[in-house]
N, C-alpha and C positions, 0 to 999 in steps of 0.2 A: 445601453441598458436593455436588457430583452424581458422577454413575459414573464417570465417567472420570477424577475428581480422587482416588478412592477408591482406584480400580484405580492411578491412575501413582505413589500413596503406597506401597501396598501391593507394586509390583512394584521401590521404593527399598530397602524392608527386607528382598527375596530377593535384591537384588544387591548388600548388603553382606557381603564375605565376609571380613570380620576385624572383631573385638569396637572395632575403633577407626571402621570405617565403618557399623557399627552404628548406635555411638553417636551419629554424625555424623545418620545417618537418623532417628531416637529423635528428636535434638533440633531437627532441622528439622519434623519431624509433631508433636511438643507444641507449636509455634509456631503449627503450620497448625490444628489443632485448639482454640486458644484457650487452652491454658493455657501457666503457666511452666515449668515442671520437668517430668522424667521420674525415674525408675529401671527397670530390666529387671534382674530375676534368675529365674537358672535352676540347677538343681542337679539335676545325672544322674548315675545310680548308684544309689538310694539304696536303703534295708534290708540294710544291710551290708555292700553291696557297695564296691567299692571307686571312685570317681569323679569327676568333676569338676566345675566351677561359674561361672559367669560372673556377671560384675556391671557394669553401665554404668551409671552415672545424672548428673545433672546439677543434682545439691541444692547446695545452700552446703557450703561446706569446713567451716566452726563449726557444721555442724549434722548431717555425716559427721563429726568428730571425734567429737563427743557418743557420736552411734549406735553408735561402732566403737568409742571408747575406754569405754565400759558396754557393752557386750555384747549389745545392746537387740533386735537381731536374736529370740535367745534368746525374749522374751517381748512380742515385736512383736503388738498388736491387730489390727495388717494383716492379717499371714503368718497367723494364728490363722481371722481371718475369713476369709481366702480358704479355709480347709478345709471353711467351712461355707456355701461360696455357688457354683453354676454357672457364672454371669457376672459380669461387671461391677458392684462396689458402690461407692456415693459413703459416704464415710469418716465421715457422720453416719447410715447405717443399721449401721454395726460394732455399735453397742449392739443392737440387734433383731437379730443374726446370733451373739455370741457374749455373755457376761457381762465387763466392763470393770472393773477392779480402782482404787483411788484413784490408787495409782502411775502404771497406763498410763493416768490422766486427764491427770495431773501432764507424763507425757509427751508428751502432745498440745498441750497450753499449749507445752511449752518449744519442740516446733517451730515452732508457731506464730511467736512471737518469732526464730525463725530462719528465715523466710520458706517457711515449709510450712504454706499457712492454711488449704487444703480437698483434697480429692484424692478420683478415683475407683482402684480399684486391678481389676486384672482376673486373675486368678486361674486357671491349669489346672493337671492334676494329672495324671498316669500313676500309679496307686500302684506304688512299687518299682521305677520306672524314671525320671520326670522329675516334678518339680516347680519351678514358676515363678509368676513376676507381673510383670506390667506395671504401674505406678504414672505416672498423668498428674495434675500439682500444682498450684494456685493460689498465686500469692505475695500475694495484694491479698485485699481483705474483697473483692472482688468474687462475682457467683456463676461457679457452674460451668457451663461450655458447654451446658445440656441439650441441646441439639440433635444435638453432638457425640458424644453418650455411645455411642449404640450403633456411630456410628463408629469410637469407642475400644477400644469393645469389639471389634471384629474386628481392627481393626490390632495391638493390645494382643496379641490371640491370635499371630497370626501374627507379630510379633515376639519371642514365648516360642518358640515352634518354629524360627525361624531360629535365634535363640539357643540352641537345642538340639543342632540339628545343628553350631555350630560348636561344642560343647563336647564334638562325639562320639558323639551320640546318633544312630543311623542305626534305622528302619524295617525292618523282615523285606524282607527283599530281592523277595519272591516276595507281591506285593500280593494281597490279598481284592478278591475282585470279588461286584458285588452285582448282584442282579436288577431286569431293569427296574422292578418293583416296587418293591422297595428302595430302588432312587433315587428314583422319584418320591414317595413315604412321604418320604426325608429332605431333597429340594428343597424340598419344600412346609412341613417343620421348619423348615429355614433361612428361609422365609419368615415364619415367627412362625405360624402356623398351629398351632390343637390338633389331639390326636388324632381328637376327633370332627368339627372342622372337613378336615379330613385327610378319611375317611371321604366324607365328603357331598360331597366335591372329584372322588373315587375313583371315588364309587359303591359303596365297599367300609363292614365296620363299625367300629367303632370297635376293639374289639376284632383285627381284622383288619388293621388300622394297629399296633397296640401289639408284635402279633408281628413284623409286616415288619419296624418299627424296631428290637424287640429281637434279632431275625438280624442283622439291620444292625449293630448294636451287637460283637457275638459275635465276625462275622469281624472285626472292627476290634478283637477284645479290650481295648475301650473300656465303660465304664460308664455315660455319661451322657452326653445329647442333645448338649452341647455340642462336645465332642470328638468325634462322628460328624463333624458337621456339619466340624468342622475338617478330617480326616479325607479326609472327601470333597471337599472344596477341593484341599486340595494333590494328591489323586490325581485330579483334573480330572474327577470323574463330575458334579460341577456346577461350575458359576462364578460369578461375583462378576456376570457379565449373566443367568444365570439365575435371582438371586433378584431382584434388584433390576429389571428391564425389563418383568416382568409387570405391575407397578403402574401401565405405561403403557397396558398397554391395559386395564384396569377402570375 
């Protein structure tokens, strides 16, 4: 899949603006992407506050009865390991991310048998204001896209944030702006790039990357690399041709 297929997928899921063209989007991109299924959930508001929640997926009806007629949500291995991963995990690293009890074994057989045979799930957090995940599913003992993954990953993200904003979730009106420093520090993140690779890219030290990013961080009152990087996407200080075009000319 190259940029421009990335970019016209990506720019489906910012102009769905109801939880039903969403879903329409969701389940044309798990197609393009190689798998069968989706789900997207988000929930804003949270730590007491009072809020709202979205839910689109596109599992089997007998295997959403299950999940919602037990409560499964409640003590989902998913939901649990996305607290404890940045990006994107495939649903046989869950055991190396959180500890897996007989029951949530039990329960992974039974989707199984309900055409839920592997999945990667994509995971962001706001703490105290949004929580979400994107879930892309295999139905078949087939494997899972690898190639696709870190595609998922980004689309994945960015359809937790459109699904944010339709449930209400708006942005401080009055955007952080960063220094040119700071964007280049988090362009070059977005690129997969370490801090010390960062650094020797700069001409700066390692050390002196870690602060750019954690200012970077600060005004985006964001915690972790991933959500800059999101961050700085939809506030346009880089693009979807600035990470990806450099690799053309190296």
């Amino acid at each position: 899949m190259n940029q421009e297929q990335i970019e016209s997928l990506s720019k489906t899921i910012l102009r769905a603006l109801s939880a039903d063209a969403l879903h329409e989007a969701m389940d044309r991109i798990a197609i393009a992407l190689g798998f069968d299924r989706f789900a997207l959930s988000v929930d804003v508001g949270l730590g007491g506050h009072s809020g709202t929640s979205m839910l689109v997926h596109s599992y089997p009806a007998s295997w959403a009865d299950i999940y919602i007629g037990f409560n499964l949500a409640q003590t989902d291995p998913v939901r649990r390991a996305g607290e404890s991963s940045l990006s994107g995990f495939r649903w046989r690293e869950i055991e190396h991310l959180i500890p897996i009890t007989p029951i949530e074994r039990v329960t992974f057989e039974t989707g199984r048998k309900h055409g839920m045979v592997d999945g990667f799930t994509v995971p962001r957090h706001l703490p105290g204001t949004v929580t979400g995940s994107c879930t892309f599913v295999t139905a078949t003992e087939r494997p899972l896209p690898e190639r696709m993954l870190i595609i998922a990953d980004i689309l994945g993200a960015i359809a937790i944030a459109q699904a944010s904003r339709l449930s209400g979730w708006r942005r401080p009106i009055k955007k952080p702006r960063l220094t040119d420093r700071q964007r280049d520090c988090v362009l070059w993140a977005a690129r997969g790039k370490t801090n010390w690779e960062i650094g020797r890219i700069l001409g700066i030290s390692k050390e002196t990357v870690i602060q750019h990013l954690k200012e970077a961080r600060d005004r985006y009152d964001t915690s972790n690399r991933a959500s800059l990087i999101l961050y700085a996407l939809f506030d346009g200080l880089i693009s979807f041709s600035d990470i990806f075009r450099w690799r053309e000319r190296v």
